[in-house]
KELOFI-497287 format. One record per residue (C-alpha): x, y, z; residue in three letters; residue number from 1. Coordinates in nm, 3 decimals. Layout:
BEGIN
<vokol px="X" py="Y" pz="Z" resn="ALA" resi="NUM"/>
...
***
This chain:
BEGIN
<vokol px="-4.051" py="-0.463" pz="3.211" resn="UNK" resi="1"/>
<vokol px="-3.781" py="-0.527" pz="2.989" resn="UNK" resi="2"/>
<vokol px="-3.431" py="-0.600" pz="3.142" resn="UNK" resi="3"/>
<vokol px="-3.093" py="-0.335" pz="3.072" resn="UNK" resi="4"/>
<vokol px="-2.889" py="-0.446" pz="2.815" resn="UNK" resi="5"/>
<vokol px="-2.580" py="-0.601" pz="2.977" resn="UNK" resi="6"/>
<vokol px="-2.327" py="-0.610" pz="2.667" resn="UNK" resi="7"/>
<vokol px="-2.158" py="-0.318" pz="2.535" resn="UNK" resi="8"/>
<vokol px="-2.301" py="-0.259" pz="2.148" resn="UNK" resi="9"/>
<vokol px="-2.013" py="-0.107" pz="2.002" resn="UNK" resi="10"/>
<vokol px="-1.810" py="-0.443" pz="2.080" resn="UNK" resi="11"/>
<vokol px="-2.077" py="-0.646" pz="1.962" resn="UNK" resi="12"/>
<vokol px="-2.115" py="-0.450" pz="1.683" resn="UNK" resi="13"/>
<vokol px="-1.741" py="-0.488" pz="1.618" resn="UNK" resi="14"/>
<vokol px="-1.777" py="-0.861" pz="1.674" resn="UNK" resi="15"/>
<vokol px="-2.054" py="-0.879" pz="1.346" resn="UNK" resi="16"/>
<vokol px="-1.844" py="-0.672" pz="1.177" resn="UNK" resi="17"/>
<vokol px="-1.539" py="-0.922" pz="1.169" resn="UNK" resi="18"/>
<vokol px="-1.789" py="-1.225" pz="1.129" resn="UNK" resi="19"/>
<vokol px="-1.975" py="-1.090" pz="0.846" resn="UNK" resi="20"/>
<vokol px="-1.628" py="-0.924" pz="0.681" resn="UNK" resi="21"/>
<vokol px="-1.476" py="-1.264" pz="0.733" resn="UNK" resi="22"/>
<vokol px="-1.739" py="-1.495" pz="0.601" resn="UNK" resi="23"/>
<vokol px="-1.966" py="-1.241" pz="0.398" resn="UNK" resi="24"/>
<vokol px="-2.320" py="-1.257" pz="0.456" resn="UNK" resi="25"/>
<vokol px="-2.468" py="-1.551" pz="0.365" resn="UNK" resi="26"/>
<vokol px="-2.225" py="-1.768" pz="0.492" resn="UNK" resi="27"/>
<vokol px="-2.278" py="-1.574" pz="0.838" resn="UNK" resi="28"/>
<vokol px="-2.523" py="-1.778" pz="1.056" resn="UNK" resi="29"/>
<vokol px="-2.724" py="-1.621" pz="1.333" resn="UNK" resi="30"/>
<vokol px="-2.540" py="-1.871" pz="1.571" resn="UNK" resi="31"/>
<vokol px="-2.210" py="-1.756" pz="1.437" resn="UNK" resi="32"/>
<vokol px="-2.289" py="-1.416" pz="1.525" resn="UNK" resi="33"/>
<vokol px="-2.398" py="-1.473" pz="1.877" resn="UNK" resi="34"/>
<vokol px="-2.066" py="-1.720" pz="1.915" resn="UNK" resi="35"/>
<vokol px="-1.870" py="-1.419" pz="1.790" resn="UNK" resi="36"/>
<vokol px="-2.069" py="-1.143" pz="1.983" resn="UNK" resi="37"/>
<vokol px="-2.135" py="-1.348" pz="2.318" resn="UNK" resi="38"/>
<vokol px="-2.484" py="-1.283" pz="2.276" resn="UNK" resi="39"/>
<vokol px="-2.800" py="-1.612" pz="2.282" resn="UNK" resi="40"/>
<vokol px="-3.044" py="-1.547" pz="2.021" resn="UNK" resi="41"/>
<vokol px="-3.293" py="-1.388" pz="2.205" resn="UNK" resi="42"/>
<vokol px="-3.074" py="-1.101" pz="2.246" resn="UNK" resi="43"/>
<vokol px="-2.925" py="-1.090" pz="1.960" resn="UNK" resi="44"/>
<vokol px="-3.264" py="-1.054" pz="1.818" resn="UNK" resi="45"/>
<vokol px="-3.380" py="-0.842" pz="2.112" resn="UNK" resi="46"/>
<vokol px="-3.126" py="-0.574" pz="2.027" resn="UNK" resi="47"/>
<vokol px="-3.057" py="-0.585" pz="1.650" resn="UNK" resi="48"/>
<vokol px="-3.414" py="-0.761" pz="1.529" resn="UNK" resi="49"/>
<vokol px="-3.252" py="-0.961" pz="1.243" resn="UNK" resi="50"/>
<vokol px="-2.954" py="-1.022" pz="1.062" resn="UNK" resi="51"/>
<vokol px="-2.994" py="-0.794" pz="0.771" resn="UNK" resi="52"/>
<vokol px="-3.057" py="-0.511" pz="1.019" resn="UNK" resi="53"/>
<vokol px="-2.782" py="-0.634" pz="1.226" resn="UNK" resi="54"/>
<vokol px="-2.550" py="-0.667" pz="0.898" resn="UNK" resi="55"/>
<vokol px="-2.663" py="-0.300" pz="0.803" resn="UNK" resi="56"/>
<vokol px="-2.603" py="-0.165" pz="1.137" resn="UNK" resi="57"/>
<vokol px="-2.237" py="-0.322" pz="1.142" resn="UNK" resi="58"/>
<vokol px="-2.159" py="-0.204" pz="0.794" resn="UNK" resi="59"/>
<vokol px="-2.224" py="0.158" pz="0.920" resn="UNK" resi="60"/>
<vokol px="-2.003" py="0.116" pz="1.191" resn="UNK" resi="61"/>
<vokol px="-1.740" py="-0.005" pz="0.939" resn="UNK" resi="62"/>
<vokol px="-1.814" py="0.254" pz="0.707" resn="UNK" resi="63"/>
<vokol px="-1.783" py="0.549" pz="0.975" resn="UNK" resi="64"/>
<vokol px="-1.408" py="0.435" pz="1.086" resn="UNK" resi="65"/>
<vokol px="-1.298" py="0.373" pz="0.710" resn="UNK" resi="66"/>
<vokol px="-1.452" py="0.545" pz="0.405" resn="UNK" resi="67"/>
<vokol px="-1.665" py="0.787" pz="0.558" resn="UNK" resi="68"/>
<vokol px="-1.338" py="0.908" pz="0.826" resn="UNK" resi="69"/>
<vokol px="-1.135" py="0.917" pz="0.551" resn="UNK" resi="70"/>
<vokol px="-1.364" py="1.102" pz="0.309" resn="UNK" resi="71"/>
<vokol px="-1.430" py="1.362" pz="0.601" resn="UNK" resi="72"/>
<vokol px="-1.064" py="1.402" pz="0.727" resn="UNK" resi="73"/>
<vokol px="-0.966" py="1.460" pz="0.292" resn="UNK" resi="74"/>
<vokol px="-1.222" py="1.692" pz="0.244" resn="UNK" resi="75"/>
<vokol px="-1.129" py="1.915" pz="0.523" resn="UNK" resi="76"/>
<vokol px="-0.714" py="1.913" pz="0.477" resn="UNK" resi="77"/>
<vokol px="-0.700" py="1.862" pz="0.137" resn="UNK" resi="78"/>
<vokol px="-0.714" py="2.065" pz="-0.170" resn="UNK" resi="79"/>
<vokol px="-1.001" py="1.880" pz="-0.403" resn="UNK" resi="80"/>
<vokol px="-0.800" py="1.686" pz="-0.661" resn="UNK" resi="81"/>
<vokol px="-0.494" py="1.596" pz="-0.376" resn="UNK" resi="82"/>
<vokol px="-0.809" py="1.450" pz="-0.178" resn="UNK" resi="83"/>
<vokol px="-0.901" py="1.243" pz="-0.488" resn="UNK" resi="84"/>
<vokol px="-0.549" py="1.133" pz="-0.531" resn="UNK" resi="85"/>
<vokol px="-0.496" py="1.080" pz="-0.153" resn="UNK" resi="86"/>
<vokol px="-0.804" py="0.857" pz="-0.125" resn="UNK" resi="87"/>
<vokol px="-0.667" py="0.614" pz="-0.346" resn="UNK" resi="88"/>
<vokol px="-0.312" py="0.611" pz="-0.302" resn="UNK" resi="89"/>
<vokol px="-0.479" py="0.483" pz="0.100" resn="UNK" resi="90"/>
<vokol px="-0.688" py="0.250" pz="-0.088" resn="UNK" resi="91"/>
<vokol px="-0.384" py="0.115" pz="-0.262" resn="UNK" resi="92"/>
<vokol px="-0.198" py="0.129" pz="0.056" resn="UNK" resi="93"/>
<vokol px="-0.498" py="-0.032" pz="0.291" resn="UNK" resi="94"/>
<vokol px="-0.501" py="-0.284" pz="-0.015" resn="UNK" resi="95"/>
<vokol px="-0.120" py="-0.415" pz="-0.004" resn="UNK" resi="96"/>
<vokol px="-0.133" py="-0.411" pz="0.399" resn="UNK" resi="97"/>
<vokol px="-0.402" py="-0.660" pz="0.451" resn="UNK" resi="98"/>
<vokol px="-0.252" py="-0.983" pz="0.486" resn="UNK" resi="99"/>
<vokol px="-0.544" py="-1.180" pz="0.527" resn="UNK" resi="100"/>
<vokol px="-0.695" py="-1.006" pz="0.250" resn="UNK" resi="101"/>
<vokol px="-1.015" py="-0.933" pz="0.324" resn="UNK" resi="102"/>
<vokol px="-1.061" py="-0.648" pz="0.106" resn="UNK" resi="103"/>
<vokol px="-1.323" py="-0.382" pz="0.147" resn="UNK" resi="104"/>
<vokol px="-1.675" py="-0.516" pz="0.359" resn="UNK" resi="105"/>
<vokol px="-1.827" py="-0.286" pz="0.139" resn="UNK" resi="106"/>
<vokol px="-1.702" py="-0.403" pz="-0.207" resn="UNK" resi="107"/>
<vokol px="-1.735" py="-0.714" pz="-0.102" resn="UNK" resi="108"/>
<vokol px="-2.092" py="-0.690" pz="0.011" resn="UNK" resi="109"/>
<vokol px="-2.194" py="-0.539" pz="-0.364" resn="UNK" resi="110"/>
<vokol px="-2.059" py="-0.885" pz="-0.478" resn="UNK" resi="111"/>
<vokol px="-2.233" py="-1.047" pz="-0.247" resn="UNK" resi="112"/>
<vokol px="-2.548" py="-0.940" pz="-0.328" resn="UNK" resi="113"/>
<vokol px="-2.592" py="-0.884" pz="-0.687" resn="UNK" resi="114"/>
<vokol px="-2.864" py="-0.957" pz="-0.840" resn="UNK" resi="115"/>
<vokol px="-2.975" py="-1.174" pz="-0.550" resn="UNK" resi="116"/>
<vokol px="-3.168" py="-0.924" pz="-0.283" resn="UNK" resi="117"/>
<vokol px="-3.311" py="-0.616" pz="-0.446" resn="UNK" resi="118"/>
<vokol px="-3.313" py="-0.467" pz="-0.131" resn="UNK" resi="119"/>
<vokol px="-3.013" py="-0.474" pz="0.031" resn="UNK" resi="120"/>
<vokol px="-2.825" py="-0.415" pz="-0.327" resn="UNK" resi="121"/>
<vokol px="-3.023" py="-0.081" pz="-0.269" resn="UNK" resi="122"/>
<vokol px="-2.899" py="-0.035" pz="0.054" resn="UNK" resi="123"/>
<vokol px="-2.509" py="-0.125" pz="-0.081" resn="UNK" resi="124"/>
<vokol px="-2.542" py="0.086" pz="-0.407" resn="UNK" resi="125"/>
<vokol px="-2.657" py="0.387" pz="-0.144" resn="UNK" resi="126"/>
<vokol px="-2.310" py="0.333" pz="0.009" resn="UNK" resi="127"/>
<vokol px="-2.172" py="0.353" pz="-0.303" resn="UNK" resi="128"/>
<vokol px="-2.315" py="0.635" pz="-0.401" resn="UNK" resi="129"/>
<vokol px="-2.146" py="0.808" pz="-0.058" resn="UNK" resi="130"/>
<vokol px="-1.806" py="0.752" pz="-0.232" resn="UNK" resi="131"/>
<vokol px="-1.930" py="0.844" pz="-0.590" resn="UNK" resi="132"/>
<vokol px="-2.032" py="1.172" pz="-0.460" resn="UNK" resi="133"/>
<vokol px="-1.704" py="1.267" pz="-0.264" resn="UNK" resi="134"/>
<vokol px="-1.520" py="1.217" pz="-0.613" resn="UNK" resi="135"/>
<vokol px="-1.755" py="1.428" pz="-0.829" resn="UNK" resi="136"/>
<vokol px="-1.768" py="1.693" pz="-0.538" resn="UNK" resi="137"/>
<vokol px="-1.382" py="1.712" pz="-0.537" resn="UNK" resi="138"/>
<vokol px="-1.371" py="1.699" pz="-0.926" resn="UNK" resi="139"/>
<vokol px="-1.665" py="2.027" pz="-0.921" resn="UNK" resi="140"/>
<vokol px="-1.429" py="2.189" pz="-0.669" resn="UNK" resi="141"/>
<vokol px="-1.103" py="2.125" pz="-0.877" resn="UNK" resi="142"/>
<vokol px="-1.223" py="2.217" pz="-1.189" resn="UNK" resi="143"/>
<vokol px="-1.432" py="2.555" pz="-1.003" resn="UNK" resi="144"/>
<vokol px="-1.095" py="2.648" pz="-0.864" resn="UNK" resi="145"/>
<vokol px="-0.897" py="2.583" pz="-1.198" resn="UNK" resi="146"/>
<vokol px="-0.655" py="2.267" pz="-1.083" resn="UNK" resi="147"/>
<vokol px="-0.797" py="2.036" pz="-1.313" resn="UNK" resi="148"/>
<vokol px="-0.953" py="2.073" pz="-1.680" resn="UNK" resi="149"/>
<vokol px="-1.284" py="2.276" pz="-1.741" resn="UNK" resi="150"/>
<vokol px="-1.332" py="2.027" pz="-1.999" resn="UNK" resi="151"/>
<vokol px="-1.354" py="1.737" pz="-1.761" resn="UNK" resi="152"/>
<vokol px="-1.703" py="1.629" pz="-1.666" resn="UNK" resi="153"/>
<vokol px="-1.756" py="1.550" pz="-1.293" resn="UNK" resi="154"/>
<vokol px="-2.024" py="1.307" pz="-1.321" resn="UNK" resi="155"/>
<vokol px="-1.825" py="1.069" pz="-1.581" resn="UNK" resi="156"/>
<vokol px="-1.457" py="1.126" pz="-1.368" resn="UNK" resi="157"/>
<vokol px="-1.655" py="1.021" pz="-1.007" resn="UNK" resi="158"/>
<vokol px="-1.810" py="0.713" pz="-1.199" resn="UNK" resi="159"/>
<vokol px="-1.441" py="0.661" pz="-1.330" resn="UNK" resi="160"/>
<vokol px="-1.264" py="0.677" pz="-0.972" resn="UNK" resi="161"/>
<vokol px="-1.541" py="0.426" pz="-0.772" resn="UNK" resi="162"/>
<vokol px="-1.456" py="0.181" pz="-1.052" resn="UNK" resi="163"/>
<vokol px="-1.133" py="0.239" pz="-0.970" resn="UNK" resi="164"/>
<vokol px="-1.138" py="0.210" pz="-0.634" resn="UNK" resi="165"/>
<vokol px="-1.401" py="-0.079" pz="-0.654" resn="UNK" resi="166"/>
<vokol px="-1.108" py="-0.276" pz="-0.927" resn="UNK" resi="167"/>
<vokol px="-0.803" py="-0.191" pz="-0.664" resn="UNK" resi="168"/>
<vokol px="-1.009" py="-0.350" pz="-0.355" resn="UNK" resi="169"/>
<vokol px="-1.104" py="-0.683" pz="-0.553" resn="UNK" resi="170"/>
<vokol px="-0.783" py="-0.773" pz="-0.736" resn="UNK" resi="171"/>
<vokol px="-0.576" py="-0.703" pz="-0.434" resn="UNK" resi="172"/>
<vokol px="-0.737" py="-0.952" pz="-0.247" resn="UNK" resi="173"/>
<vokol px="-0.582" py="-1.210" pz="-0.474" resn="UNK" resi="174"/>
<vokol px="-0.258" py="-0.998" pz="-0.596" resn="UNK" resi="175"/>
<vokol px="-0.173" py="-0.740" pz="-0.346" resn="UNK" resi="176"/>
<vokol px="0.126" py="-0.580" pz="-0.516" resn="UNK" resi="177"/>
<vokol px="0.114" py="-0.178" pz="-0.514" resn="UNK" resi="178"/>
<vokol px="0.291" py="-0.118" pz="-0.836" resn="UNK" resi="179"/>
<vokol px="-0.016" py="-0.342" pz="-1.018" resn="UNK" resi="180"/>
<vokol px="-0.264" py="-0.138" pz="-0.805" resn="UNK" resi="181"/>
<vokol px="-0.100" py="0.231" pz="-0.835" resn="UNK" resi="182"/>
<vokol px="-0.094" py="0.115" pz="-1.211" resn="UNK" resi="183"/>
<vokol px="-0.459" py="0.038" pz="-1.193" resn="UNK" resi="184"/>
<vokol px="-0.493" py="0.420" pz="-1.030" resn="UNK" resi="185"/>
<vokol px="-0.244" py="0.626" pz="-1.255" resn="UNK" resi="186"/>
<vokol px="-0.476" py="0.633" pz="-1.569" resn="UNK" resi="187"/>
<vokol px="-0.747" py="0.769" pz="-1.416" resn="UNK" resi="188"/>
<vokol px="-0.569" py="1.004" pz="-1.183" resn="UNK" resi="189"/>
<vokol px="-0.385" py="1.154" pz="-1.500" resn="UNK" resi="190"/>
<vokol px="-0.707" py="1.298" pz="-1.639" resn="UNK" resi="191"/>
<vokol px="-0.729" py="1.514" pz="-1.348" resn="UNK" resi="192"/>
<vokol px="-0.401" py="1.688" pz="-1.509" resn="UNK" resi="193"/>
***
């Protein structure tokens, strides 16, 4: 009979989170997660299997209380291109209030991984594709409703605006200055004018 869990997952989850955002993935031991967690082995592995499940799990958990809160929250109080624009004028703003720089877990995981593990550069590049696909759906939206250019193709601006986002969270982990980040932004955003 298997004995109740007795940690709370959400705070262990919370604890992988800062280990694996702090370190990045391969530098992440198994022991350093259980350290940061409070967790032996055995339950570590008991409750999350391994550490690319465990990784996976605590990038959702990331993903839900940054990107994905902020895509949902934009999409239902914004008009579609102010949602574009307000998503990264908080990236640029998350960016140049991070003082230990850690950047995005997500941005940095698609570093990370490369060309290294086929399979969880899938899993990243389906994360990506989350983002991608609030941009083009706010770009269809804009342009359906007439506040940006009919002209403008949704598929090529939402490719635009991840790279964008994807260029703000890497450079300001080494210069976090807004007017070098907004400046990064303002070329793309103007072709939603």
């Amino acid at each position: 009979m298997a004995r109740p869990r007795t940690f709370d997952e959400a705070d262990a989850l919370d604890a992988a989170i800062d280990c694996f955002w702090r370190r990045g993935y391969g530098a992440t031991s198994v022991r350093d997660l259980g350290d940061e967690m409070g967790l032996g082995s055995a339950s570590l592995y008991n409750a999350f299997l391994d550490k690319r499940t465990l990784f996976l799990r605590a990038l959702d958990r990331y993903l839900d209380s940054t990107m994905r809160e902020r895509i949902v929250r934009l999409e239902r109080t914004r008009a579609p291109k102010d949602a574009v624009k307000a998503f990264i004028d908080e990236i640029v703003e998350r960016s140049v209030n991070d003082p230990e720089r850690r950047g995005c877990m997500l941005i940095n995981a698609a570093a990370e991984f490369g060309a290294r593990d086929p399979d969880l550069r899938e899993e990243i590049a389906a994360r990506l594709d989350e983002l991608q696909g609030f941009f083009r759906r706010m770009i269809a939206r804009a342009r359906e409703e007439g506040s940006i250019p009919n002209d403008r193709d949704p598929a090529e601006l939402s490719r635009l605006m991840l790279g964008v986002v994807v260029a703000i969270r890497v450079l300001a982990r080494v210069r976090p200055q807004r007017a070098l980040l907004k400046g990064i932004a303002k070329p793309a955003l103007a072709l939603l004018d």
